[in-house]
VMD Tcl script that draws the C-alpha trace (Angstrom):
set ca {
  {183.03 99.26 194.12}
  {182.97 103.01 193.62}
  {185.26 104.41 190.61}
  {187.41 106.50 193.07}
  {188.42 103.13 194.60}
  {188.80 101.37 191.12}
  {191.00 104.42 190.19}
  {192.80 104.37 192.89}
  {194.20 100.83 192.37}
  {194.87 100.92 189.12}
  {197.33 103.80 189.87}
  {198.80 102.17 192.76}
  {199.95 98.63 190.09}
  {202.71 99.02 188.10}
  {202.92 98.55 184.47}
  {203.36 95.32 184.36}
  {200.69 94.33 186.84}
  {198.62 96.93 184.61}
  {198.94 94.88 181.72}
  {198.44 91.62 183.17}
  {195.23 93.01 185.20}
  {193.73 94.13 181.35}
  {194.56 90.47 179.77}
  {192.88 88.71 182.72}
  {189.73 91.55 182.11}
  {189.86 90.60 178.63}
  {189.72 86.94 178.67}
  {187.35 86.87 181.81}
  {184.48 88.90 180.25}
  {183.07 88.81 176.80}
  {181.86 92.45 176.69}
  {185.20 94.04 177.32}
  {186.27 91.26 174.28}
  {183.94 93.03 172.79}
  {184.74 96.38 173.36}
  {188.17 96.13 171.86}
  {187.08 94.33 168.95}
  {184.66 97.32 167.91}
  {187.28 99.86 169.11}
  {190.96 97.96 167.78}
  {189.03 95.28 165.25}
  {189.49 95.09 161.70}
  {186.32 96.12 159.46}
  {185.70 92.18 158.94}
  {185.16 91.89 162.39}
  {182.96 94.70 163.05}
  {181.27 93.37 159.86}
  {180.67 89.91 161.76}
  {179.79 91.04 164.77}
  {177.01 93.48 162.99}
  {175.71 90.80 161.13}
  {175.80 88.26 163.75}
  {173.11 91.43 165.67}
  {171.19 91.93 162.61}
  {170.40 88.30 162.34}
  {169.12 88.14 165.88}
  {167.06 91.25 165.03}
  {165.82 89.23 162.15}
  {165.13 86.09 164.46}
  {162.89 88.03 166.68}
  {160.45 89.03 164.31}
  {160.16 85.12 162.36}
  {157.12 83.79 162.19}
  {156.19 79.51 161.66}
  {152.52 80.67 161.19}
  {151.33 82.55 158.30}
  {147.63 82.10 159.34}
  {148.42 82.78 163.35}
  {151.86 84.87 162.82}
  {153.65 85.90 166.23}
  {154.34 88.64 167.27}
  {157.39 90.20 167.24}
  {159.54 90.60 170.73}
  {159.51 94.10 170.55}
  {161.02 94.64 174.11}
  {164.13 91.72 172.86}
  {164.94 94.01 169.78}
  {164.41 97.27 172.65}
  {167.27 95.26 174.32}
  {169.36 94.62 171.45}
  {169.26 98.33 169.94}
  {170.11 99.83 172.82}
  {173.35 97.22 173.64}
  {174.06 98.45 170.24}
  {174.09 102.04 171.24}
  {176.44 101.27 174.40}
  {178.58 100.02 172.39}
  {181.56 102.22 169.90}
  {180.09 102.53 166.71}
  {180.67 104.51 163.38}
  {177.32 106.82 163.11}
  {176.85 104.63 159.52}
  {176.97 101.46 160.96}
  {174.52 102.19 163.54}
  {172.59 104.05 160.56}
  {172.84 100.67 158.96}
  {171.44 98.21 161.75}
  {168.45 100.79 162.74}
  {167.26 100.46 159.05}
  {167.35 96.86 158.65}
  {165.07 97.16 162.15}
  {163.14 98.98 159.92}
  {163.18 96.77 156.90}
  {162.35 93.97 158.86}
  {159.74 95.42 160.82}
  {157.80 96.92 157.86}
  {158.17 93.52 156.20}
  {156.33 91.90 159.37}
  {153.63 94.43 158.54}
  {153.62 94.15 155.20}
  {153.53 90.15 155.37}
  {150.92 89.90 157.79}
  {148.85 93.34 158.04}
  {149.61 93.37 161.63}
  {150.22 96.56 162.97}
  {149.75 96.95 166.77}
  {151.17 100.37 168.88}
  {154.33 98.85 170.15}
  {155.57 97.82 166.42}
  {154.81 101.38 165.07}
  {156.53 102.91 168.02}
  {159.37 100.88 167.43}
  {159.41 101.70 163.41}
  {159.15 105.33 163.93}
  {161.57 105.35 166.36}
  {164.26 103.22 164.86}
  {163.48 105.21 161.52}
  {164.34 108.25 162.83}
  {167.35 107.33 164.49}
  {168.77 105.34 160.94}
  {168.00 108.66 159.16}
  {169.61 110.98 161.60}
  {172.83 108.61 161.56}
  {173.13 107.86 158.08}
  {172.72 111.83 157.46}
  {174.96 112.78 159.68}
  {177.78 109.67 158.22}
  {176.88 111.63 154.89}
  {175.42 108.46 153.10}
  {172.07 109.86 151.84}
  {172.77 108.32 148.29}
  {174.03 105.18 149.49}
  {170.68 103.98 151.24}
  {168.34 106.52 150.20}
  {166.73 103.65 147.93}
  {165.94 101.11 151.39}
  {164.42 104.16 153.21}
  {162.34 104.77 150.04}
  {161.80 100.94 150.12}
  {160.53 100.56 153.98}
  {158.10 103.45 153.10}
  {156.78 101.69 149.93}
  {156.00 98.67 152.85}
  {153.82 100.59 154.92}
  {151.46 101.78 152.14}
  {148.91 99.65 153.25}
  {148.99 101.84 156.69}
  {148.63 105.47 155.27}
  {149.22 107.22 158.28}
  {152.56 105.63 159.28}
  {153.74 105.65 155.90}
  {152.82 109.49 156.02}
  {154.57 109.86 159.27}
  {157.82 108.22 157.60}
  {158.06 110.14 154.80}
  {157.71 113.31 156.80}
  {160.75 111.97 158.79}
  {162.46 111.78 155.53}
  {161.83 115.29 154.70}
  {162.86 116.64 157.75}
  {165.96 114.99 158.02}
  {166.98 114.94 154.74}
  {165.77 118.30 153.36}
}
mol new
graphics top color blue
foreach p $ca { graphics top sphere $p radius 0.5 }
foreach p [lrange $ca 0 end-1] q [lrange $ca 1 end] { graphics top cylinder $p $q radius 0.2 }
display resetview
């Protein structure tokens, strides 16, 4: 169905039918549930739904094996960030989920000394975006110490770590 036609029915139903039509919408599909919970929800539930996200961030980068670790689904947490994006969120709580990425991803490195292209793409990336967001929700001091702390992580990879802290810089200086 084309928007014009979409449009053009929900101008012809009264308002009445208008508000029935949104309650059916609402209890039919979970991501318009959604919607309105990050647009008209309390901070609890934002706060739930966020962490309920960064613990399947989390999940995709466990491990059983220290000796033969996985690897982390890089392309799952691809998926997951950018639902996240789609989404209405405050600039700091995006800021927030994009570093615990981070954290979680420098931990994996840190943990294992695995560091293939995909999970440095991934780092960089996500860094840059949590930096640019939690700069621009004016919240330098607030996590200043975790960006200092996922840098610290990737010591044992110089040139990532170097690559981070110039992303620091820039955004921050």
């Amino acid at each position: 169905m084309q928007k014009s036609t979409f449009t053009k029915y929900i101008q012809s139903l009264n308002e009445e039918e208008l508000r029935m039509e949104l309650d059916a919408l609402y209890g039919f599909s979970p991501d318009v549930k959604q919607y309105y919970v990050m647009e008209l929800g309390s901070e609890k539930d934002r706060k739930r739904i966020y962490d309920a996200i960064k613990k399947n961030i989390e999940s995709k980068y466990a491990t059983r094996s220290i000796r033969r670790p996985r690897k982390p689904r890089i392309s799952k947490i691809r998926a997951i960030l950018r639902n996240l994006e789609r989404q209405k969120s405050y600039s700091y709580e995006l800021g927030d989920v994009y570093l615990f990425n981070v954290e979680c991803a420098t931990a994996y490195v840190k943990k294992h000394w695995i560091l293939t292209d995909p999970i440095r793409n991934i780092i960089l990336e996500t860094y840059e975006k949590a930096c640019l967001n939690i700069r621009d929700a004016l919240l330098e001091d607030d996590y200043m110490d975790r960006i200092n702390d996922c840098i610290a992580n990737m010591k044992r990879q110089p040139s990532t770590a170097i690559e981070m802290e110039q992303i620091r810089d820039r955004i921050f200086d």
